[in-house]
Legacy VTK file of the C-alpha trace (Angstrom):
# vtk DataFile Version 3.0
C-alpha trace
ASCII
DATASET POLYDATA
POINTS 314 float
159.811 78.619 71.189
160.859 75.006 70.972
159.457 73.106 74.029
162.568 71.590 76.774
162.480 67.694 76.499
162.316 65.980 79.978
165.083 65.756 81.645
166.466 62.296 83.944
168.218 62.887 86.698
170.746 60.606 88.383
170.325 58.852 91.464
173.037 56.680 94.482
171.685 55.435 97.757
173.258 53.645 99.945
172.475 52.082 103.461
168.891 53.402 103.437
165.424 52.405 105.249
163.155 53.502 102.304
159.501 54.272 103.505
157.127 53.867 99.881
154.282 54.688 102.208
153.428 54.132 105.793
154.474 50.603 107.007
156.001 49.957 103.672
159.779 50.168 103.884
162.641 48.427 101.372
166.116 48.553 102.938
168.020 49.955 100.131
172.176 48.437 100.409
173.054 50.242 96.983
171.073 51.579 93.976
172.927 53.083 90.831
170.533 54.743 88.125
167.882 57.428 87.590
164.692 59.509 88.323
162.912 59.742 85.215
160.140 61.895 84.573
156.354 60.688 83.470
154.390 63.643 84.302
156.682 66.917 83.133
159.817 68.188 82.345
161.721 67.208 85.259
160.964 64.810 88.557
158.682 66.975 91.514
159.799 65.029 94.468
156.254 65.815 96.612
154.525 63.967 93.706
155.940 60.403 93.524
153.903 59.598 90.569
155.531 62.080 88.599
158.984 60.420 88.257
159.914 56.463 88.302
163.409 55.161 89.344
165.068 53.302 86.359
167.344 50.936 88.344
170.519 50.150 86.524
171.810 48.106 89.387
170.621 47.254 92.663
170.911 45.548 96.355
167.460 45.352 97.973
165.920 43.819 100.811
162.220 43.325 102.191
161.403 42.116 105.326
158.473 39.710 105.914
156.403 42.623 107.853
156.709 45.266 105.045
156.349 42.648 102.843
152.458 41.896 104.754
152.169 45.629 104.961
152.183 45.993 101.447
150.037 42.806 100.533
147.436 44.353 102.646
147.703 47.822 102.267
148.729 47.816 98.405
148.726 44.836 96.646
145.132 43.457 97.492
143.547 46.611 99.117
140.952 46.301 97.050
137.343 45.812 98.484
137.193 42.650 95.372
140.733 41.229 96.204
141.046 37.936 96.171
142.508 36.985 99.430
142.376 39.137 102.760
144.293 39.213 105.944
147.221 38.607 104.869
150.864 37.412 106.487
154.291 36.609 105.277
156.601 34.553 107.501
160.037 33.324 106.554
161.203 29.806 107.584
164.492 28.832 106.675
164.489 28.959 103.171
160.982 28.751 102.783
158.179 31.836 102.112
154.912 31.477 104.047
151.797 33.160 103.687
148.747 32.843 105.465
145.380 34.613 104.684
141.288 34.183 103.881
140.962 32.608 100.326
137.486 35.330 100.254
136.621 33.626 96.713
135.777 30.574 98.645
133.831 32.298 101.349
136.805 33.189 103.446
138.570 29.835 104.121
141.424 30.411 106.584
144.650 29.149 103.951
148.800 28.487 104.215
151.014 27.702 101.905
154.470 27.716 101.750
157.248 27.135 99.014
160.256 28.953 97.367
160.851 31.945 95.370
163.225 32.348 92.198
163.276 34.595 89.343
161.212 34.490 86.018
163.752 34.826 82.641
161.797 37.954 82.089
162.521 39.330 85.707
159.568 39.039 87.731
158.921 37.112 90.812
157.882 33.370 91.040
156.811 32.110 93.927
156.055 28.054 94.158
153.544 26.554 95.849
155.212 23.563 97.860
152.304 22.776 100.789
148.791 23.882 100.761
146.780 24.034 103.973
143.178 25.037 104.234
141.600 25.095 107.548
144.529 23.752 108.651
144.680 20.467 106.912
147.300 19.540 104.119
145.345 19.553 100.517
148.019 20.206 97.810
147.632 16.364 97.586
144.205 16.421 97.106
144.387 19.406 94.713
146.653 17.442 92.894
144.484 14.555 92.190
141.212 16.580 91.452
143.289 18.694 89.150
143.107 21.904 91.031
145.851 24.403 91.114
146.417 27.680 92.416
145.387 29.656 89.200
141.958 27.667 88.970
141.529 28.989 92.881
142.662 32.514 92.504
141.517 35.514 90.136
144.038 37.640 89.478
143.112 39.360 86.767
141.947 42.338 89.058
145.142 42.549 90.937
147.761 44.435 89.283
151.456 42.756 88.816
149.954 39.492 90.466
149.275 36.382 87.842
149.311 32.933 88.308
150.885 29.889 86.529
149.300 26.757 87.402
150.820 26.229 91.001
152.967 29.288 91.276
151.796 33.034 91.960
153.716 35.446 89.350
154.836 38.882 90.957
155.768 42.151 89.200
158.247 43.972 90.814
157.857 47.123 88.916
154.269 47.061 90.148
153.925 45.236 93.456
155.424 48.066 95.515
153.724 51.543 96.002
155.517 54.314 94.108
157.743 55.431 93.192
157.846 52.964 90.586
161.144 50.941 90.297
162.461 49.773 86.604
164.826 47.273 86.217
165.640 43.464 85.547
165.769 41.400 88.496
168.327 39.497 88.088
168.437 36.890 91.398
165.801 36.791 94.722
166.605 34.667 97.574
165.451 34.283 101.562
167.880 35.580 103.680
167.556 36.328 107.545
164.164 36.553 107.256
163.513 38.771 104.305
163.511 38.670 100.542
166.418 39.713 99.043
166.594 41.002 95.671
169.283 42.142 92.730
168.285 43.910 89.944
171.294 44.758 86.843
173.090 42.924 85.102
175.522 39.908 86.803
177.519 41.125 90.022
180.438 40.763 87.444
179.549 42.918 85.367
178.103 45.640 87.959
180.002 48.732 88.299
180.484 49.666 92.241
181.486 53.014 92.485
177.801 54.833 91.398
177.718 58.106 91.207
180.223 60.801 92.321
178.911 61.987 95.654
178.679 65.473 96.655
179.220 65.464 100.196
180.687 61.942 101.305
178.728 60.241 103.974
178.056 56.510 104.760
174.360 56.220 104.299
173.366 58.677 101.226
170.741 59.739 98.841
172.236 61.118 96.018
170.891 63.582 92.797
172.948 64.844 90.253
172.177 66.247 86.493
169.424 67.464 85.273
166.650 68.908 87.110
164.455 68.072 90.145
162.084 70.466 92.530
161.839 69.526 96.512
159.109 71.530 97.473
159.559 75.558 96.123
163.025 75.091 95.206
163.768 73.698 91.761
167.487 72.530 90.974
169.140 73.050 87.535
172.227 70.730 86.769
171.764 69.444 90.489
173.857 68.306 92.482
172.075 67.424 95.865
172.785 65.300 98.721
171.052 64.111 101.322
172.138 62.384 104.145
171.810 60.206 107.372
172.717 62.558 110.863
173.183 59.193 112.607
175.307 57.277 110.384
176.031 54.250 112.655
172.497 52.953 111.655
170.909 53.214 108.254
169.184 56.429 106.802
165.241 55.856 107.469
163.664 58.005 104.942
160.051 58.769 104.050
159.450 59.828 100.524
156.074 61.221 101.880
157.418 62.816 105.381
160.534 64.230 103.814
159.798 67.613 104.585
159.810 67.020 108.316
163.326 65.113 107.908
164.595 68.565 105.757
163.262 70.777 108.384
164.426 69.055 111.307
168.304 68.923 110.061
170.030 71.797 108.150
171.843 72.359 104.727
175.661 73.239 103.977
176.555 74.529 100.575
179.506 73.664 98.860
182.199 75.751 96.830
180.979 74.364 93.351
177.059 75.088 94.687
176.239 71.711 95.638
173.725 71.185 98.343
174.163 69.004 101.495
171.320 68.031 103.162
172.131 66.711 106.693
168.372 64.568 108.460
167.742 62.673 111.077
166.430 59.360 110.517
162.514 59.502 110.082
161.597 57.878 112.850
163.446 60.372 115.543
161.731 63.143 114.776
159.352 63.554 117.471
156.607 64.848 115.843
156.435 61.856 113.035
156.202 58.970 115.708
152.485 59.707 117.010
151.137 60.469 113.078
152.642 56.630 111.858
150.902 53.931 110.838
148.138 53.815 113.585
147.835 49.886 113.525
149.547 47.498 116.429
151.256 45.834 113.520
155.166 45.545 114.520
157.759 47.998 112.631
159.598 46.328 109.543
162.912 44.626 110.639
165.719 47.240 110.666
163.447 50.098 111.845
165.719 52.716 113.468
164.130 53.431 117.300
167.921 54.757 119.185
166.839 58.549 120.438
170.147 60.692 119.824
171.374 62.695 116.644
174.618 64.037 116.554
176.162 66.510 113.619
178.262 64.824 111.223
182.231 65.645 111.060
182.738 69.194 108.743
182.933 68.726 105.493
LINES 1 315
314 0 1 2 3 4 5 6 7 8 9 10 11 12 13 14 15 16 17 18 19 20 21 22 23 24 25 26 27 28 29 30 31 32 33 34 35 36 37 38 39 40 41 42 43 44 45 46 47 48 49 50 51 52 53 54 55 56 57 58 59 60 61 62 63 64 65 66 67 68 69 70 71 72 73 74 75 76 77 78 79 80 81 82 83 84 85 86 87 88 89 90 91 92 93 94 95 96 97 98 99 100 101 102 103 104 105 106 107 108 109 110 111 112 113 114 115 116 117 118 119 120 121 122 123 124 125 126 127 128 129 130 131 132 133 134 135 136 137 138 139 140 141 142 143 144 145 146 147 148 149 150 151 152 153 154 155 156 157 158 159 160 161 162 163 164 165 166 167 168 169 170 171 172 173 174 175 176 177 178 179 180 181 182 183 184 185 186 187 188 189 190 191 192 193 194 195 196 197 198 199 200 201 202 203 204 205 206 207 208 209 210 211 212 213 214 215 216 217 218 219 220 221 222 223 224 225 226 227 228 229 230 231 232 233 234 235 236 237 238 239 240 241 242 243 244 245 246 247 248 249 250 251 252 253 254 255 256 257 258 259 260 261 262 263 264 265 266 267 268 269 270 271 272 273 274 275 276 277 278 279 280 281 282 283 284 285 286 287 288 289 290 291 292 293 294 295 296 297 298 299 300 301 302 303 304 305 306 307 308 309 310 311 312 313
């Protein structure tokens, strides 16, 4: 018997909080491409490391406290990281970060300096201003001949490198997964977040996505191939699921789903699609005492309004 090849399936979203992991949350605007298997025939939805999203084009924002969230909690989590205690702040068109350099004994550090794209589509941020222990020293780094990659060891930090003054960040590997393939393609500092394209040039970038099964504003959207959610596995799917409170965007947990699913309900449709109506992730009751248990602040655009309400019939 000759063994099934994996199968990708296609993916839309649109308007959506995306939780990668508690505290860590990109605000999707609109995603076109597809779940593709690394671990099996077919992506298994409660196992994020069994499927990465190959992004064919993309809108996507991150706001300065997901952005910390994930420096801390994913990026340099490890016990030998080389900088702790970490903060992002966004000031006018400028990125700040603040931290302990711990390879220097844990001097307190700022920078602060722009962010543009690498030809190969990773992240550059430059290094503008330099403060340690609150005193200016990019001058004085300058003259000795110091630079950010002679102060920081990266090589244990995955998708991090340095280039003389600027740090070098993978995009594909800086965010918890499910991993995200694509070419960014622009990044720039908007209303205090990072904003980031990934496709080809908004000329060229087809805006229509994917057929969706059930309508809706704020969507998550599967079609072809095959995917399992929990017991249930899909053949040719053709699954939706989407916001119950449309006026805001859909906050979604990859890891929480299944309190989202059971907390809404599902309509079929005539050509056995699936529509899968949730409320947004933070108003179900039961999630908001088993979040993040830190006092850090929610990431800008978290969803905190009380009511659902069913969506118009299909």
């Amino acid at each position: 018997m000759q063994a099934s090849s994996p199968q990708s399936v296609k993916t839309g979203m649109k308007n959506v909080e995306l939780h990668l992991a508690d505290g860590i949350v990109v605000h999707i605007i609109a995603l076109n491409g597809k779940l593709t298997p690394i671990k099996g025939d077919f992506p298994i939805f409660d196992d994020k490391q069994s499927f990465v999203v190959d992004v064919d084009s993309a809108s996507i924002t991150v706001s300065s406290q997901a952005l910390t969230n994930d420096l801390n909690d994913y990026v340099f989590a490890a016990a030998d990281a080389p900088l702790k205690r970490l903060s992002v702040e966004i000031k006018g068109d400028q990125m700040v970060v603040k931290g302990l350099l711990v390879s220097k004994g844990g001097v307190p550090f700022e920078t602060s300096g722009t962010v543009s794209t690498t030809a190969d589509g990773k992240i550059r941020v430059h290094t503008a201003k330099v403060k340690a222990l609150k005193v200016e020293v990019k001058g004085l780094m300058d003259m000795l001949g110091l630079d950010t990659q002679k102060l920081i060891d990266t090589k244990k930090v995955p998708g991090v490198s340095a280039d003389k003054d600027d740090l070098i960040l993978d995009p594909e590997l800086i965010l918890p997964p499910p991993t995200m393939r694509g070419h960014l393609t622009a990044i720039r500092v908007e209303n205090g977040a990072i904003a980031l394209a990934f496709g080809p040039p908004a000329s060229e970038q087809k805006q229509e996505g994917i057929a969706t099964t059930c309508g809706g504003q704020n969507y998550i959207q599967f079609r072809g191939g095959s995917i399992r959610f929990g017991k249930l596995t899909m053949a040719d799917t053709d699954m939706q699921l989407l916001d119950m409170t449309p006026n805001d965007p859909f906050d979604f947990a990859i890891d929480h789903y299944q309190d989202e699913l059971v907390a809404g309900y599902i309509k079929a449709t005539k050509a056995g699609g699936m529509c899968a109506y949730m409320p947004d992730y933070n108003k179900v009751p039961h999630t908001r005492t088993s979040r993040r248990a830190s006092a850090k602040p929610p990431a800008a655009g978290s969803n905190t309004a009380p009511n659902q309400s069913k969506p118009n019939s299909q």
